[in-house]
N, C-alpha and C positions, 0 to 999 in steps of 0.2 A: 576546513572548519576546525579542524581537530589542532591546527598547527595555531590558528586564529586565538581559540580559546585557550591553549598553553600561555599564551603572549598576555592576554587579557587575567589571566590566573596573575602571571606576573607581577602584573602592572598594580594589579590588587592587594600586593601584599602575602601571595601564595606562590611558594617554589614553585614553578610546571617548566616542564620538558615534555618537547612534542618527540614521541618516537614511532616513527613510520612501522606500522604492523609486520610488513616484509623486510624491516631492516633487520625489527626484535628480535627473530627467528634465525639470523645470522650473526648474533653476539649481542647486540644493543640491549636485549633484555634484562643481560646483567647489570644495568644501572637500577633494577629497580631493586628498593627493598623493604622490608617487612613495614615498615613503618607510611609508606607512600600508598597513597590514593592512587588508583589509576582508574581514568575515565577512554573508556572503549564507543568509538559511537559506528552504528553500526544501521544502516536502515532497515534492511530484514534481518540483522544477527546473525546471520548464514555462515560471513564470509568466513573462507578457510583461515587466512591470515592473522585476521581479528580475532576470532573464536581460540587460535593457539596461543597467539600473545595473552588474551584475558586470562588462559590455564594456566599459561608460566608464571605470570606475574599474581594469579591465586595460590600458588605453589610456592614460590617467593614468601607470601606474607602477607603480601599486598591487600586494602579494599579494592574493588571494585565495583565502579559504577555505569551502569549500560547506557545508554543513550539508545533507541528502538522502538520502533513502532508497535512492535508485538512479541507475544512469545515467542523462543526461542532457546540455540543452545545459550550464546551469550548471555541472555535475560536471567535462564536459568542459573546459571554458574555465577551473577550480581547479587553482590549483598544489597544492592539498589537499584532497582531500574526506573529511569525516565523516560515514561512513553512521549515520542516524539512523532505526534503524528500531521498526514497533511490530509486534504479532503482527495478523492480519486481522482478527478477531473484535473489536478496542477499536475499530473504527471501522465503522459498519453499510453502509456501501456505500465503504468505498476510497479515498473520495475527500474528505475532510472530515478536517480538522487537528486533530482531538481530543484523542485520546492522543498523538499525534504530537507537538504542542504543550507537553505534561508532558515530553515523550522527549526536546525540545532544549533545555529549561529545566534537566535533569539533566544533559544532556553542558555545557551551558552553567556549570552549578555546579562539576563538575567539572573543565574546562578550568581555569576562573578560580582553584580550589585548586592545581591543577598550575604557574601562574602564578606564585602565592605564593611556592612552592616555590621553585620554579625562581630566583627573583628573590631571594629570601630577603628577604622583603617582611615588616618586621618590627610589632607592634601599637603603638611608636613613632609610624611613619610613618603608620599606618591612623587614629591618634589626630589627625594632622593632615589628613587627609585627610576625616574623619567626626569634626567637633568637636557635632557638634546631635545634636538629639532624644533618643532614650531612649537610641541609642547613645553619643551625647555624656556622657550623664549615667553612662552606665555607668564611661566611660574616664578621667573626673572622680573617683568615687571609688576608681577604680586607683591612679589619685595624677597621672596624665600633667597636667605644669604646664600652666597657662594656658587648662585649660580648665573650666567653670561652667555648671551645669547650668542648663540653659533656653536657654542663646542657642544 
């Protein structure tokens, strides 16, 4: 999900890079810097991985923003947290990212329209930003110059 919404940040018109919590801990972390958002999702905020990346990259400079069902260390250490929650019955024991996983894919979709908004991020700019595949060929026969279906 977390790779999903980096791509969807993109596509919006916001730099995002997906960086796997146990990569950051082996070098990767130093892409982040003072100026970058980082959004950590995390369902119970526990993980070990998660919870060191979100401190490096609070240490860095960085915002951060939790994605979580509940308090936590994560939540705590968020300059913003988005409860991310599901009903108990979509997951059979509590503790397995099921539903939960659909449930930050939607505030993730969400977010990123809000972005739009906000940015006033117009089909112009998305047209340069997503020249390929089927969406390419869509915005090709929109009429947006300079773009042809297939590359």
């Amino acid at each position: 999900m977390a790779a999903r919404l980096a791509h969807l940040l993109s596509c919006s018109g916001v730099p995002a890079l997906f960086i796997h919590p146990a990569d950051s801990l082996h070098g990767t972390s130093g892409a982040i810097r003072p100026e970058d958002t980082v959004i950590a999702i995390s369902k119970g905020g526990e993980t070990a991985e998660v919870v060191k990346f979100a401190a490096i990259a609070k240490e860095r400079g960085a915002k951060l923003i939790a994605f979580t069902e509940r308090d936590s260390p994560l939540g705590s250490m968020a300059h913003a947290v988005v409860r991310v929650r599901v009903a108990p019955d979509a997951d059979p024991f509590g503790m397995i990212a099921t539903t939960s996983s659909l449930a930050n894919a939607i505030v993730g979709d969400a977010f990123c329209t809000l972005l739009l908004k906000l940015k006033g991020y117009t089909l112009e700019e998305f047209a340069r930003t997503h020249p390929g595949g089927a969406v390419g060929c869509k915005l090709a026969e929109m009429g947006f110059e300079g773009r042809r279906c297939g590359l």
